[in-house]
GUVEXVEX-399350 format. One line per 8 residues: for each residue x negated, y, z negated of N, C-alpha, C. Coordinates in Angstrom, 3 decimals, always signed. Example, Ala and Ser with C-alpha at 12.3 -4.5 7.8 and 13.67 -1.06 7.14 Angstrom:
BEGIN
-13.190:-5.690:-7.800:-12.300:-4.500:-7.800:-13.200:-3.300:-7.800 ~ -12.850:-2.250:-7.080:-13.670:-1.060:-7.140:-12.900:+0.030:-7.870
***
This chain:
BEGIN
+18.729:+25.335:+5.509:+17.683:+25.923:+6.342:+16.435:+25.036:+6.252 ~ +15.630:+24.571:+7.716:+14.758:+23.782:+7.316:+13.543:+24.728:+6.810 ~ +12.315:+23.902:+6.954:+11.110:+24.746:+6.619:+10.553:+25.784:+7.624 ~ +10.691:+25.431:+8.628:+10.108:+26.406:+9.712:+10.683:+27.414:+9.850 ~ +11.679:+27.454:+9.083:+13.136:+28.603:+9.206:+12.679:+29.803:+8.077 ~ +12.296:+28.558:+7.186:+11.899:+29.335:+5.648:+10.211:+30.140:+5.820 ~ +9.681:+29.127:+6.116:+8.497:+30.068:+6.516:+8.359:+30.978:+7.434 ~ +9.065:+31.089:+8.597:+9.347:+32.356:+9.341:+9.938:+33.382:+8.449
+10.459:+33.234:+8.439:+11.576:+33.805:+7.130:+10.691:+35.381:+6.351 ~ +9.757:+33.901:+5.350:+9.306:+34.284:+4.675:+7.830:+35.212:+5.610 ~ +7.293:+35.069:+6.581:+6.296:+35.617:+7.148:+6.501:+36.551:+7.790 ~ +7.850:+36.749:+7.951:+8.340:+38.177:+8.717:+8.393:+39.133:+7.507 ~ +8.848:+38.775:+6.550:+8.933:+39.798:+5.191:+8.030:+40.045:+4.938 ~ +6.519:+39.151:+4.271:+5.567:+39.634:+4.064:+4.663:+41.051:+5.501 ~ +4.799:+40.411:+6.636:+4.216:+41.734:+7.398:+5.308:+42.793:+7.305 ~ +6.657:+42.612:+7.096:+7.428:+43.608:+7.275:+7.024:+44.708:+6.076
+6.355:+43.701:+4.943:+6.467:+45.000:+3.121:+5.185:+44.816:+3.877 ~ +4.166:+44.578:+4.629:+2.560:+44.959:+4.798:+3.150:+46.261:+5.359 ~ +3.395:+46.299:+6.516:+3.791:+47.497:+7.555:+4.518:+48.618:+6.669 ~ +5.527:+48.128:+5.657:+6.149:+49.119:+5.453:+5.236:+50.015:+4.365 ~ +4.607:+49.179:+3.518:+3.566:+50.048:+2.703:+2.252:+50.550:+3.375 ~ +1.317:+50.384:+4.749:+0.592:+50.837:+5.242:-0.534:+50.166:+5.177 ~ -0.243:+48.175:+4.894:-1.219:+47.368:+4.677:-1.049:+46.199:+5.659 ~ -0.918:+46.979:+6.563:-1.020:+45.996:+7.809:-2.594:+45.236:+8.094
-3.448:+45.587:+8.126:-4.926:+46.064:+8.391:-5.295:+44.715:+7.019 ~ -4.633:+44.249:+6.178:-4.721:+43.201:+4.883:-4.058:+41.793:+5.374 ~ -3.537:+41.741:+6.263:-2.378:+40.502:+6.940:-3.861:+39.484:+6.941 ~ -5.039:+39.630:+7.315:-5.989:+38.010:+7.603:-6.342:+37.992:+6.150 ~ -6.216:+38.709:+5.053:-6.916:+38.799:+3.670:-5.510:+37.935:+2.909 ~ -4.304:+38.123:+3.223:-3.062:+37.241:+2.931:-3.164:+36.005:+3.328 ~ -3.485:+35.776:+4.649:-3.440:+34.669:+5.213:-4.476:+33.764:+4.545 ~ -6.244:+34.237:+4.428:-6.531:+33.547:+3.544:-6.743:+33.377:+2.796
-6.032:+34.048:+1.611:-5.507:+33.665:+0.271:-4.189:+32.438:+0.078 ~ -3.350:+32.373:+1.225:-2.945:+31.248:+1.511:-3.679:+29.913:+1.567 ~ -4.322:+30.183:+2.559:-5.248:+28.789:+3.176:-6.244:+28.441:+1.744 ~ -6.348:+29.371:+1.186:-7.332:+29.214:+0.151:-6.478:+27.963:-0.631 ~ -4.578:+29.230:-1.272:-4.230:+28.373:-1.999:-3.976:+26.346:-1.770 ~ -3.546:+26.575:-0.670:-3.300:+25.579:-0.080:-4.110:+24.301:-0.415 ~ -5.339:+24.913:+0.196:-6.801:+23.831:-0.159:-6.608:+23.105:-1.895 ~ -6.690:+23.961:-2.595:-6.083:+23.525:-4.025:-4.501:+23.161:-4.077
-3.697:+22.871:-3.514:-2.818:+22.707:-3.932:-2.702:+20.956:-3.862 ~ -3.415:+20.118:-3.825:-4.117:+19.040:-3.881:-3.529:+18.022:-2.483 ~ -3.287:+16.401:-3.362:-3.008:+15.689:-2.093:-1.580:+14.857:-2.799 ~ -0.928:+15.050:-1.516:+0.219:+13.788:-2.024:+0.580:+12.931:-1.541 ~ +1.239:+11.677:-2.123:+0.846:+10.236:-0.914:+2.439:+10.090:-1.536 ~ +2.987:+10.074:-0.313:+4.000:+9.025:-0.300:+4.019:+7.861:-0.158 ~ +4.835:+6.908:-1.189:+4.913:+5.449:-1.300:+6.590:+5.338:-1.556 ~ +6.786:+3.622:-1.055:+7.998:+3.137:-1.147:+8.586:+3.002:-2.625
+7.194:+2.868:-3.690:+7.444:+2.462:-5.110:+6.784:+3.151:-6.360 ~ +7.230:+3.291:-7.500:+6.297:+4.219:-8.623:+5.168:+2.500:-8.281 ~ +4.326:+3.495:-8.247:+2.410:+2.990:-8.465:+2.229:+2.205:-10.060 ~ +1.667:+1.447:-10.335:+0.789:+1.441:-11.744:-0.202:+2.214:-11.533 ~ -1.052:+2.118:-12.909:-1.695:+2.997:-13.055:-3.287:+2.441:-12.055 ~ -3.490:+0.966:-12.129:-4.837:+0.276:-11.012:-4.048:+0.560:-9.531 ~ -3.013:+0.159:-9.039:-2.692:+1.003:-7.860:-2.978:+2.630:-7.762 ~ -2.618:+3.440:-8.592:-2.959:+4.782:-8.612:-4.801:+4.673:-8.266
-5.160:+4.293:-8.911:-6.700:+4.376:-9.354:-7.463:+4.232:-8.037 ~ -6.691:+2.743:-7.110:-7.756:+2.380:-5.800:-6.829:+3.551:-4.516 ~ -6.012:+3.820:-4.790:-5.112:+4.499:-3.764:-5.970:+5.719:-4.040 ~ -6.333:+6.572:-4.684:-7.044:+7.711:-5.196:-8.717:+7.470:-4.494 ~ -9.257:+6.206:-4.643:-10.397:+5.838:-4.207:-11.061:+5.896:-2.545 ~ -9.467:+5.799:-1.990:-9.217:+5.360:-0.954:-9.246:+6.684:-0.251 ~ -8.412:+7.661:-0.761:-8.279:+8.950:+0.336:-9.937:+9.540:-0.871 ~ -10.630:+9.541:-0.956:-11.696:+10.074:-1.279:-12.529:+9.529:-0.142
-12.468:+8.312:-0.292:-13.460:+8.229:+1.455:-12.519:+8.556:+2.351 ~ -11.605:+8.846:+2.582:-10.594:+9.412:+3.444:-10.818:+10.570:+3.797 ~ -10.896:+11.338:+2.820:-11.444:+12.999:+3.239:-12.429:+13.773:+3.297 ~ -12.866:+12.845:+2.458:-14.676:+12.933:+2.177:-14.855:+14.233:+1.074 ~ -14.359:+14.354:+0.134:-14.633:+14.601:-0.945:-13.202:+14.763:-2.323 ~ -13.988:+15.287:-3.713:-13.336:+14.835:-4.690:-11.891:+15.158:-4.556 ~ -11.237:+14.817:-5.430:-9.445:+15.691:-5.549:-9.293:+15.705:-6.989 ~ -8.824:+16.832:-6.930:-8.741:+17.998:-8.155:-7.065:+17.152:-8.832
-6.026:+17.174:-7.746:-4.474:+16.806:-8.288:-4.396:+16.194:-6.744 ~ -3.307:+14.976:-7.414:-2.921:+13.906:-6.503:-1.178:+13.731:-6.933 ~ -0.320:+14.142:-6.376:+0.496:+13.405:-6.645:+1.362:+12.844:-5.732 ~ +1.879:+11.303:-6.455:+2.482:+10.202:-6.257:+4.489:+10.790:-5.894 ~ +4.552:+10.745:-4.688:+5.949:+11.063:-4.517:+6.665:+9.513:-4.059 ~ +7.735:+9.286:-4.617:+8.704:+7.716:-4.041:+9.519:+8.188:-2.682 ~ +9.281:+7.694:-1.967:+10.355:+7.959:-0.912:+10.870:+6.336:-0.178 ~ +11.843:+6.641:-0.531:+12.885:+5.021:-0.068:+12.908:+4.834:+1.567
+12.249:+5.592:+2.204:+12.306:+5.461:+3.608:+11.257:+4.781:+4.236 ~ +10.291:+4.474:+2.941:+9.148:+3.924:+3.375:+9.437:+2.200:+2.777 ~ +9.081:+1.832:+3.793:+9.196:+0.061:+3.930:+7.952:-0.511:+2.926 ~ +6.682:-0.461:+3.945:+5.388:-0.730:+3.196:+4.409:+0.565:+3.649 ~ +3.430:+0.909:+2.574:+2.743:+1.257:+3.274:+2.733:+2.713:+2.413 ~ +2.009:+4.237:+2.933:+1.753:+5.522:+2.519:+1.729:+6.008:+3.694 ~ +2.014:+7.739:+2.943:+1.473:+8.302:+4.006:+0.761:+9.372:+2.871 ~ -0.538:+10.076:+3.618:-0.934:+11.130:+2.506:-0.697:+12.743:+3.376
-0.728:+13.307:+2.299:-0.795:+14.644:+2.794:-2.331:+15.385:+2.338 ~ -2.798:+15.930:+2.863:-4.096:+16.770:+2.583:-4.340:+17.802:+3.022 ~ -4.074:+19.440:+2.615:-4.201:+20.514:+3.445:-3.385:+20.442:+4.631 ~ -3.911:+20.885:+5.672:-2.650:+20.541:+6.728:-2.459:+19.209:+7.733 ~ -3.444:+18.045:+7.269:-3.820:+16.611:+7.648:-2.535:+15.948:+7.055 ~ -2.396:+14.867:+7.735:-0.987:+13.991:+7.464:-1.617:+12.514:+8.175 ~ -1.822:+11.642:+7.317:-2.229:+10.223:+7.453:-1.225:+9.473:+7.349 ~ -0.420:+8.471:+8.200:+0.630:+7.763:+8.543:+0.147:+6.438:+8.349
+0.418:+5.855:+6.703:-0.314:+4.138:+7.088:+1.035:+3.514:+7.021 ~ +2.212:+3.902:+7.108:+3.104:+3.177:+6.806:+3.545:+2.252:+8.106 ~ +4.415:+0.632:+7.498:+4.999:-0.158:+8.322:+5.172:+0.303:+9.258 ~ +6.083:+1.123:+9.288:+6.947:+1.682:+10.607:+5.955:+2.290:+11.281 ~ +4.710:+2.846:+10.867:+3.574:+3.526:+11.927:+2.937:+2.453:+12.444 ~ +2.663:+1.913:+12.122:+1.781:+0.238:+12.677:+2.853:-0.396:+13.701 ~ +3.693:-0.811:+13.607:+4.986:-1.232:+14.116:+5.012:-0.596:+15.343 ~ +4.778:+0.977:+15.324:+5.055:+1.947:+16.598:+3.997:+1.877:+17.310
+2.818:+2.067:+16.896:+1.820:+2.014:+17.563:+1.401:+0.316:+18.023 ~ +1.808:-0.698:+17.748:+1.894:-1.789:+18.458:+2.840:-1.742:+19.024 ~ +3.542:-1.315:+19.217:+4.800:-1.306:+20.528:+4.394:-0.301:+21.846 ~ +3.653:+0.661:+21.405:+3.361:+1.761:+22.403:+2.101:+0.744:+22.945 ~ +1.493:+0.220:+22.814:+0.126:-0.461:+23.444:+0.738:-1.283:+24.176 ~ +1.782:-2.134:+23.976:+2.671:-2.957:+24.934:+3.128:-1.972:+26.178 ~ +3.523:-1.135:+26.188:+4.205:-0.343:+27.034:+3.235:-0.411:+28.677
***
């Protein structure tokens, strides 16, 4: 099941136990206790390779002027699909610096 499956899923149950206990009228007080968590649930950058620790350090430097402020937790995920390059995640923002995004977007300007 992908994610959109799972989070439907899961968002029909939560209003279904709101409704069924008589806390319907609480569904935007859920929602942002979500968005809240979310915000903390920090940033993660996908890369092609484990980082050192001075790569960690300027990559960290980097999405700080990126988002324009501090980060609490960062973590470093490997994903082999990536050639060169990151992508970060931040709340619900998604920054694409990888090869294959550069690559696409010089091909679409040709078009």
């Amino acid at each position: 099941m992908d994610k959109r499956k799972k989070a439907k899923k899961v968002a029909e149950g939560t209003i279904a136990y709101l409704e069924k206990n008589g806390m319907l009228d609480s569904l935007d007080l859920v929602i942002e206790y979500l968005r809240l968590n979310l915000k903390d649930s920090g940033v993660k950058v996908y890369v092609p390779k484990k980082l050192n620790l001075k790569e960690k350090q300027n990559v960290k430097k980097m999405v700080i002027r990126l988002i324009g402020e501090d980060i609490k937790k960062m973590d470093f995920i490997e994903d082999p699909n990536i050639i060169d390059g990151m992508k970060i995640e931040y709340k619900d923002r998604l920054w694409n610096f990888t090869l294959a995004s550069q690559i696409q977007k010089l091909t679409e300007r040709e078009i």
